[in-house]
Rosetta silent file (secondary structure, phi, psi, omega in degrees, C-alpha in Angstrom):
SEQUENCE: XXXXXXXXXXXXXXXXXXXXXXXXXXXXXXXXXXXXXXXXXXXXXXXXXXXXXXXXXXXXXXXXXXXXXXXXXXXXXXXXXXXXXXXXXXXXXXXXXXXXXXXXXXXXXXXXXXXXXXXXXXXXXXXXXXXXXXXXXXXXXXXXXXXXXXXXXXXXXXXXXXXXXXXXXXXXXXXXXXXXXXXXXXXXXXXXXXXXXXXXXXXXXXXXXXXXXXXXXXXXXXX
SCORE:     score description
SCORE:     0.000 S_00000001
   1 L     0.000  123.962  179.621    6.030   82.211  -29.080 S_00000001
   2 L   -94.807  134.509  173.697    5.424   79.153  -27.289 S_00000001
   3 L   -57.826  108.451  177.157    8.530   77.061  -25.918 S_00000001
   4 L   -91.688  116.946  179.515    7.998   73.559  -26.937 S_00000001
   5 L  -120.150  132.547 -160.682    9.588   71.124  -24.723 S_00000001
   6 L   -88.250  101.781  177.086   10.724   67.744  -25.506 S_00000001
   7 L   -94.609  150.864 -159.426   10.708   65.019  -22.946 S_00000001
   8 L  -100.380  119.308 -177.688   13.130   62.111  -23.284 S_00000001
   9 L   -94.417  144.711  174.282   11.462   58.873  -21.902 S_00000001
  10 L  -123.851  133.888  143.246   13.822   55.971  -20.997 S_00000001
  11 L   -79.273  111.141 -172.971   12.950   52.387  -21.036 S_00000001
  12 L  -104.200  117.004  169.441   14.603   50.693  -18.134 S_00000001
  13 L   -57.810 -174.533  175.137   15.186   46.554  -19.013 S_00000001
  14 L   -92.369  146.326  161.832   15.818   43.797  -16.645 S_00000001
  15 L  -103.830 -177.003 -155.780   19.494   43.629  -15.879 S_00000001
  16 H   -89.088    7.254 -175.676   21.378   40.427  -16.004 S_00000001
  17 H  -107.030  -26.118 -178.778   21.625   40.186  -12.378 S_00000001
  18 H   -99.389  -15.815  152.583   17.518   40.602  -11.586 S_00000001
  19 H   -29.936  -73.399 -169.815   17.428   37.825  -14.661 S_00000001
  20 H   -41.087  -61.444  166.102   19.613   35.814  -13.000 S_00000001
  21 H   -49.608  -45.772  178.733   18.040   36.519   -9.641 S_00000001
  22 H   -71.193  -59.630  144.156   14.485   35.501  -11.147 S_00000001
  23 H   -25.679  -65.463  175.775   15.697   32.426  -12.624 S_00000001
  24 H   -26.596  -64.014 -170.553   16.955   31.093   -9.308 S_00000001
  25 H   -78.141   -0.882  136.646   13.984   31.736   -7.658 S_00000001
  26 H   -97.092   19.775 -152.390   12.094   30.188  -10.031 S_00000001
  27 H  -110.251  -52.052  177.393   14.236   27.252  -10.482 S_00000001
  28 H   -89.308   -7.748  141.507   14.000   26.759   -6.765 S_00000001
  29 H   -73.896  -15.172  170.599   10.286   27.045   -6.440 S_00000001
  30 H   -60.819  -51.930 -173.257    9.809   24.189   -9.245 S_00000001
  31 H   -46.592  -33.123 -144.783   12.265   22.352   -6.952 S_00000001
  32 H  -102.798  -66.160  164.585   10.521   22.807   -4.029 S_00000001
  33 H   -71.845  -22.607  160.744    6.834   21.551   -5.740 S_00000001
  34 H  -102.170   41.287  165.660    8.021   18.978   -7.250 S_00000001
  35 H  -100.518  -38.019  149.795    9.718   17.405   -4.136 S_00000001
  36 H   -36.101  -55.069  157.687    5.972   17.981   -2.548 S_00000001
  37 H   -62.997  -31.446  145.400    4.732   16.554   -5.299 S_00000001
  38 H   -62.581  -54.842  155.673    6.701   13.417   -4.890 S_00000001
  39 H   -49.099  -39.249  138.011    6.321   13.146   -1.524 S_00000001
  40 H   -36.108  -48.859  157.920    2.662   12.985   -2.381 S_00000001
  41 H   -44.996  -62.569 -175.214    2.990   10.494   -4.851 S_00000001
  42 H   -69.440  -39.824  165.929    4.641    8.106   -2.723 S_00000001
  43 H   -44.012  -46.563  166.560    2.699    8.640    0.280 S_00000001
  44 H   -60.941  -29.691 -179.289   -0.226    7.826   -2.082 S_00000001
  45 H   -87.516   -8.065  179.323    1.305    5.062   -3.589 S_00000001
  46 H   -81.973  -51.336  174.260    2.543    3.583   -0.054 S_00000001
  47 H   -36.589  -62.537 -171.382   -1.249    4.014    0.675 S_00000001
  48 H   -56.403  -40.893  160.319   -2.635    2.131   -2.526 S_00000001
  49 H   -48.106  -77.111  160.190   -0.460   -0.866   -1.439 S_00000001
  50 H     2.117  -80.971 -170.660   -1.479   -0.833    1.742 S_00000001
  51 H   -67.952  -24.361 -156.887   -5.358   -0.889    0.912 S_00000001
  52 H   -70.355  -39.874 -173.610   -4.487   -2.879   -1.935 S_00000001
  53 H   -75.771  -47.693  164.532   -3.098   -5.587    0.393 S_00000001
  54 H   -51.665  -36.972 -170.782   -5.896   -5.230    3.216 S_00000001
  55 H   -83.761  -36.953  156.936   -8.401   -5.703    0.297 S_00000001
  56 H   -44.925  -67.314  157.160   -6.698   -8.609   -0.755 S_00000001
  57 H   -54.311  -48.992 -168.230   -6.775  -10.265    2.895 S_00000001
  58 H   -65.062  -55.787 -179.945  -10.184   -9.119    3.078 S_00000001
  59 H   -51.293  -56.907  176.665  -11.068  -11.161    0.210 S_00000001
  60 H   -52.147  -52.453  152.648   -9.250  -14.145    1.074 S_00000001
  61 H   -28.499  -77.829  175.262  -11.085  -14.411    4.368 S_00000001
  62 H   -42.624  -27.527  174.561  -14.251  -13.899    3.086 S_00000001
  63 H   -78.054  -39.416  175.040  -13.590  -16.897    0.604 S_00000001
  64 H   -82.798   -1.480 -172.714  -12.693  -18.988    3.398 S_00000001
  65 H   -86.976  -32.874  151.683  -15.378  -17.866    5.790 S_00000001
  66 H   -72.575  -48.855  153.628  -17.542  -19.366    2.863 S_00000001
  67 H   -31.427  -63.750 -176.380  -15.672  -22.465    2.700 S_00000001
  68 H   -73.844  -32.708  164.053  -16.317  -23.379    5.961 S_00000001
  69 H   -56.287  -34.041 -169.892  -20.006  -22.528    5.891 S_00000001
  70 L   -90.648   14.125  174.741  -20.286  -24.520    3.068 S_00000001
  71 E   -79.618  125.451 -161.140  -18.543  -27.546    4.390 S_00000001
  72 L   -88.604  132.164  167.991  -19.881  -31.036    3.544 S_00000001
  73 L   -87.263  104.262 -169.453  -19.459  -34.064    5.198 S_00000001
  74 L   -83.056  119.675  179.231  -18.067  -35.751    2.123 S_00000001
  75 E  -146.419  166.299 -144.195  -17.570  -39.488    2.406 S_00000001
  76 E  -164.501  161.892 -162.019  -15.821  -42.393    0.870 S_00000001
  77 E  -103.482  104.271  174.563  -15.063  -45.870    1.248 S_00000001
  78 L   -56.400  126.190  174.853  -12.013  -47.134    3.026 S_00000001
  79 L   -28.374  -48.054  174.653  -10.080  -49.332    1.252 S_00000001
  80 L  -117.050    0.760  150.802   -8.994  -52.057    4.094 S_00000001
  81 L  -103.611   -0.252 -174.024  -12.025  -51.621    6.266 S_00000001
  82 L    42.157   30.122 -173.792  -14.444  -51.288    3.293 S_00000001
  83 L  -124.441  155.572 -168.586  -16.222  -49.190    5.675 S_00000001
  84 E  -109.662  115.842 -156.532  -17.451  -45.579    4.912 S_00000001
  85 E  -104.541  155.403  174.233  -15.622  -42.497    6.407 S_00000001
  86 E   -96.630  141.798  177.701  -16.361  -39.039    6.629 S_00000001
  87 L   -81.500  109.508  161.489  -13.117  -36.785    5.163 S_00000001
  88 L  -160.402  131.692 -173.341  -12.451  -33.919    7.915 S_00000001
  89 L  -159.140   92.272 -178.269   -9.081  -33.734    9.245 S_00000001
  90 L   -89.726  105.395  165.161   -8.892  -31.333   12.154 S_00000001
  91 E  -130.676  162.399 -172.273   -5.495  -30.227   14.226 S_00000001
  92 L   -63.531  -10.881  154.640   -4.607  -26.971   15.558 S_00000001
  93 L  -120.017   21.562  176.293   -2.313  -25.949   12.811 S_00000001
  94 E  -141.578  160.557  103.108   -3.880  -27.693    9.980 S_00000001
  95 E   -69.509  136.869  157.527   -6.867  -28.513    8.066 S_00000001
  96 L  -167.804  116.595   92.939   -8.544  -30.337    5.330 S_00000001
  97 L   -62.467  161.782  177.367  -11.830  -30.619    4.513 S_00000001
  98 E   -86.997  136.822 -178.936  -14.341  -30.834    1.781 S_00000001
  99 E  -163.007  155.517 -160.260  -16.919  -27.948    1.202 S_00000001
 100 L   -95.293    8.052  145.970  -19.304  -27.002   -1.863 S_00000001
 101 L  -107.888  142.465 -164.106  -17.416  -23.936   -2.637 S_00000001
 102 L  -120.438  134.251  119.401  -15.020  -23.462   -5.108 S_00000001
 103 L    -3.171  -85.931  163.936  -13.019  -20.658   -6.348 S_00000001
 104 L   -40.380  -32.596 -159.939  -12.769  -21.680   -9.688 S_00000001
 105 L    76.343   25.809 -171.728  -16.228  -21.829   -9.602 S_00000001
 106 L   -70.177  147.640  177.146  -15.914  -25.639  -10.504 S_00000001
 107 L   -97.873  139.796  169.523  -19.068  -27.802  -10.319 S_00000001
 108 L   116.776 -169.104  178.855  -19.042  -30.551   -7.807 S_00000001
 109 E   -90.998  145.969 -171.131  -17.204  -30.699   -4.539 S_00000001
 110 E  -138.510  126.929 -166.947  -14.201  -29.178   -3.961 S_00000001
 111 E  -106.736  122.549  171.392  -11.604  -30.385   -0.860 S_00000001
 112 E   -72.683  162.006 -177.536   -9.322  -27.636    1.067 S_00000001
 113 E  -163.727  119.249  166.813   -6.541  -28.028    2.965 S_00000001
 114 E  -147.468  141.372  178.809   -4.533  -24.765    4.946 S_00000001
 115 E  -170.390  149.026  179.526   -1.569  -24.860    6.993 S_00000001
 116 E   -81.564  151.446  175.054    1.547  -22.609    7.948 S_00000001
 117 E  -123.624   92.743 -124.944    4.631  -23.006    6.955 S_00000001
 118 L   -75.473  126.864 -172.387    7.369  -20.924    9.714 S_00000001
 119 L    76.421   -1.224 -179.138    8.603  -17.814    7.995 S_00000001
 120 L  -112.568  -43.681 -173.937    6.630  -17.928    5.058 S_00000001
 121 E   137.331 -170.678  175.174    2.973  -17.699    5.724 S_00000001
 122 E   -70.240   67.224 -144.550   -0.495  -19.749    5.363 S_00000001
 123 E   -82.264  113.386  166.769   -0.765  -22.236    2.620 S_00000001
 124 E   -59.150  107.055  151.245   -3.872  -23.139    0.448 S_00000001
 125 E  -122.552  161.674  174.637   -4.382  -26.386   -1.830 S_00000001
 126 E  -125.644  118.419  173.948   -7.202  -26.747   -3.723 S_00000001
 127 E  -137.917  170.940  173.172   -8.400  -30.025   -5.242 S_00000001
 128 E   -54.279  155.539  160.480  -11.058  -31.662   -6.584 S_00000001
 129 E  -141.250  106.814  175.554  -13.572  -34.449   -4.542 S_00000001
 130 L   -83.391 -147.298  173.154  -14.624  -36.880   -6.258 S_00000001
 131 L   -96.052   14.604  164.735  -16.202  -39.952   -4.500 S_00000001
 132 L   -92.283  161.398  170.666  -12.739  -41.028   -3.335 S_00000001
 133 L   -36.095  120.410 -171.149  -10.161  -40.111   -0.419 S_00000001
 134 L   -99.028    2.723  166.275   -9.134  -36.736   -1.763 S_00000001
 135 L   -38.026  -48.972  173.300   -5.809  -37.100    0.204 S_00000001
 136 L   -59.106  -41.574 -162.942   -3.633  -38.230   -2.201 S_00000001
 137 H   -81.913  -37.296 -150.379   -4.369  -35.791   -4.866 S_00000001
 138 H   -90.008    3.796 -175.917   -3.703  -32.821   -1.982 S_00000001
 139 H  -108.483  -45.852 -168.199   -0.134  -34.140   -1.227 S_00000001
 140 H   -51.438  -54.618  166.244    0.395  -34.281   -5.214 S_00000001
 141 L   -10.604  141.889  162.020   -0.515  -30.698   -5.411 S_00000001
 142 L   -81.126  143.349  165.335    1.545  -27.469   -4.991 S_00000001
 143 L  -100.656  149.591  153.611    0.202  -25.259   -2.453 S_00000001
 144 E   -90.522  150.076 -169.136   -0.547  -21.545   -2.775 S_00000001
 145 E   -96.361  120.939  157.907    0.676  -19.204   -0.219 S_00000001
 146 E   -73.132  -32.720 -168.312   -2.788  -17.599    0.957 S_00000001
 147 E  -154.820  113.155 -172.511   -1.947  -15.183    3.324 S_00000001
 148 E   -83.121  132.143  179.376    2.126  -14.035    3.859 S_00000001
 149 L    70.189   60.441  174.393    3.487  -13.553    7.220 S_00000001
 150 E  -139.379  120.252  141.375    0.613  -15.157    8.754 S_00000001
 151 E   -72.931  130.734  162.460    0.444  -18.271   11.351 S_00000001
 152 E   -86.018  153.162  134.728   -3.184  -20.418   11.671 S_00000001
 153 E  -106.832  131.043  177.848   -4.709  -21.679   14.340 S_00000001
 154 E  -114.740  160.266  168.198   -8.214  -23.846   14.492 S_00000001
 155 E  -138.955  161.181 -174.057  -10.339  -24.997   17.305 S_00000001
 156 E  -120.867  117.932  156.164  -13.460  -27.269   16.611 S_00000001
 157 E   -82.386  148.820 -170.724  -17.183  -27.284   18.564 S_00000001
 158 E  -148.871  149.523  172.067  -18.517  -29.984   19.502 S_00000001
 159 E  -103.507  140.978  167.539  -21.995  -31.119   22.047 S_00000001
 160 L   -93.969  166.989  178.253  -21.218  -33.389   24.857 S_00000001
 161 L   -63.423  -40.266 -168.206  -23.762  -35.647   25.608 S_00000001
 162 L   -67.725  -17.631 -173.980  -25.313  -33.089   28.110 S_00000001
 163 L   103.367   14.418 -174.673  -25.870  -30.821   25.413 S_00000001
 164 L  -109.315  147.030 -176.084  -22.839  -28.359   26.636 S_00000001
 165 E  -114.553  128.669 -148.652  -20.587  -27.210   23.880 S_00000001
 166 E  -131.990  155.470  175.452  -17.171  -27.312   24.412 S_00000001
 167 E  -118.305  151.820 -169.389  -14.216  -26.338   21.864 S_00000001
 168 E  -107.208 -165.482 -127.218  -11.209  -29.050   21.268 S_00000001
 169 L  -141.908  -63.432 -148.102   -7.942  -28.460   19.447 S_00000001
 170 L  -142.820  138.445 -177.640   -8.416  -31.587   17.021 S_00000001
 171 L  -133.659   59.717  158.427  -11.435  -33.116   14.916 S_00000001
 172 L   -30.596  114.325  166.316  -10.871  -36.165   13.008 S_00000001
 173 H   -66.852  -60.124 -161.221  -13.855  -37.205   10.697 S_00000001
 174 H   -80.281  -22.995  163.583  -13.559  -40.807   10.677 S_00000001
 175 H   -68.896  -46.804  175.496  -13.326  -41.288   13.888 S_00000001
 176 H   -68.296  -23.204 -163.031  -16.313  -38.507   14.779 S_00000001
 177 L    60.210   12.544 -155.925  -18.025  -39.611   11.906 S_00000001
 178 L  -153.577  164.735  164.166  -19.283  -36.013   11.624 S_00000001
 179 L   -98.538  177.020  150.585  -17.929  -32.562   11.492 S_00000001
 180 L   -58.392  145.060  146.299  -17.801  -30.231   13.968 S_00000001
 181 L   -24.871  -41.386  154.710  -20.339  -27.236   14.499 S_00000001
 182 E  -175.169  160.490  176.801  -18.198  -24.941   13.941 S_00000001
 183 E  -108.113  121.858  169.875  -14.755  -24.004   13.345 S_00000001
 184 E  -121.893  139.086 -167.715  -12.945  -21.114   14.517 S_00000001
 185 E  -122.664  134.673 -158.253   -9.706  -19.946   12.557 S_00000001
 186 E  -145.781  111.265  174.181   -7.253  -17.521   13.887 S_00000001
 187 E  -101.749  133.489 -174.263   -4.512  -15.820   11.833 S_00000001
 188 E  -116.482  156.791 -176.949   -1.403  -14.421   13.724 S_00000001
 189 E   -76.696  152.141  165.632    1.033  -11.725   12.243 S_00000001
 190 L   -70.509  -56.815 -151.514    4.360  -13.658   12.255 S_00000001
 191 L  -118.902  163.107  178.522    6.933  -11.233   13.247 S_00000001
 192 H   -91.854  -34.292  179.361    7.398   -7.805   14.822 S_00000001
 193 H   -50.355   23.462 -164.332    7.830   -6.450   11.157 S_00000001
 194 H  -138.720    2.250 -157.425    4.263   -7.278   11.003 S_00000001
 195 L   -38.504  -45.238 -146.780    3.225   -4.978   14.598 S_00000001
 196 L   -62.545  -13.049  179.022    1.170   -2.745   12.203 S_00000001
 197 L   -98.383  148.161 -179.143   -1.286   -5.789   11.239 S_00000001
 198 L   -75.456 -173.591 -175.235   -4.014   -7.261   13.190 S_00000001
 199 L   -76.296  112.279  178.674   -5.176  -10.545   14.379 S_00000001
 200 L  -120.744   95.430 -172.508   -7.696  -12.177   11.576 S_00000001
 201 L   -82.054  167.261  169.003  -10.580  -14.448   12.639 S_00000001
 202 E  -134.148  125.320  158.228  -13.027  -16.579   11.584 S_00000001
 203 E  -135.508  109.069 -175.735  -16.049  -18.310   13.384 S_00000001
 204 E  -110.853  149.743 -172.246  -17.939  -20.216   10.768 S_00000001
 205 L  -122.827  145.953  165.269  -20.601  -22.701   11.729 S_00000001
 206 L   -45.765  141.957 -174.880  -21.433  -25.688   10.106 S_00000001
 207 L  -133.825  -62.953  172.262  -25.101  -26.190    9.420 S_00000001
 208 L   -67.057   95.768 -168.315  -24.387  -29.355    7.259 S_00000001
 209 L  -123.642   20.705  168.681  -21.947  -31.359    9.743 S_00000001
 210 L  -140.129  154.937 -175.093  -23.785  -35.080    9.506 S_00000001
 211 L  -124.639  144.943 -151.379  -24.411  -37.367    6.874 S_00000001
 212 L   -48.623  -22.679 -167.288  -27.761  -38.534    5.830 S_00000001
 213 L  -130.245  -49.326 -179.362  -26.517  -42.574    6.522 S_00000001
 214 L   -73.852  120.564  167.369  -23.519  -42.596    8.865 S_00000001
 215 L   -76.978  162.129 -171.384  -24.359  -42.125   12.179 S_00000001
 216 L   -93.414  136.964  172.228  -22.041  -40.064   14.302 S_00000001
 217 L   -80.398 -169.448  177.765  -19.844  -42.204   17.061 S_00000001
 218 L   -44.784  107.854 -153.558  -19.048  -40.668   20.672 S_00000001
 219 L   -78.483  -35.890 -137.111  -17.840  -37.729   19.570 S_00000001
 220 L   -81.693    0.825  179.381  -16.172  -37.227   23.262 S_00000001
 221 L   -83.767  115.705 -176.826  -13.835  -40.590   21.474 S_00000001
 222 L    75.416   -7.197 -128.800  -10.460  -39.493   20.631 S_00000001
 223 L  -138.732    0.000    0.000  -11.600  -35.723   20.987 S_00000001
């Protein structure tokens, strides 16, 4: 007769202590990726400012680096000499000229003006030019801050009589009767909070700089 023998299988559970245990450890590996996962985020998102802000500046250059190629000697009649001046008004922390780019995309002429203001940045106005002094209008104006934590500096070219080209500091149109050749524009970081950014130039040249009826005086006059 054969002896049939019965084996007793046991199921062995989790106990509440390797539960417990298991929890933890996944409670502290979520913890763990999504602190990783933050840190990623913000690193990315410190990035996307960053570029976002370099891409910015990059634009804003490039608009003024057209400006100044495009600058016109724009002219108008003074009022108490009844005599007819060219608008350019060159110093080593300011500007304002006229030039045949716009922003806006406005038809017609359109006259610039940038200068720093200490602790703040670069400043922008933008106004129309008609066939009057566009001065007036550019003091009414608000300026836009172009570029933040930035000082400018300009320098102007000019030909000497010999034909040697030398660069000044300051270029008055009515006096020159002309523009310069070219303009070079130089943006400084303000601040040491600013080490991580560079220096940001411009050397744009003039092509139009004389007008078709006013002759230019000595430019070496006043200059």
């Amino acid at each position: 007769m054969n002896k049939i023998t019965h084996t007793k299988k046991t199921n062995h559970g989790f106990t509440l202590i390797e539960v417990i245990l298991s929890l933890g450890l996944t409670a502290m590996i979520l913890g763990l990726l999504s602190t990783g996962v933050f840190i990623v985020a913000e690193d990315w998102n410190r990035n996307s400012d960053i570029l976002d802000e370099s891409l910015d500046e990059a634009l804003a250059i490039l608009q003024l680096d057209r400006a100044l190629h495009g600058a016109f000697p724009h002219s108008y009649t003074n009022e108490e000499t009844l005599g007819r001046e060219i608008y350019f008004f060159g110093e080593e922390d300011r500007l304002s000229w006229v030039s045949t780019v716009s922003p806006q995309r406005n038809p017609g002429l359109t006259a610039w003006e940038l200068f720093s203001v200490e602790d703040e940045g670069t400043y922008l106005n933008l106004v129309p030019a008609f066939s009057d002094n566009p001065e007036l209008r550019i003091e009414e104006k608000e300026p836009i801050l172009f570029l933040e934590n930035y000082t400018v500096e300009f320098s102007y070219l000019y030909e000497e009589l010999g034909e040697s080209k030398l660069w000044t500091d300051e270029w008055i149109g009515r006096e020159a009767q002309s523009l310069p050749l070219a303009v070079y524009v130089r943006f400084i970081p303000m601040d040491e909070l600013q080490a991580e950014k560079e220096e940001l130039e411009i050397v744009a040249r003039i092509r139009n700089n004389e007008h078709r009826s006013i002759r230019p005086n000595d430019v070496n006059t006043g200059l």
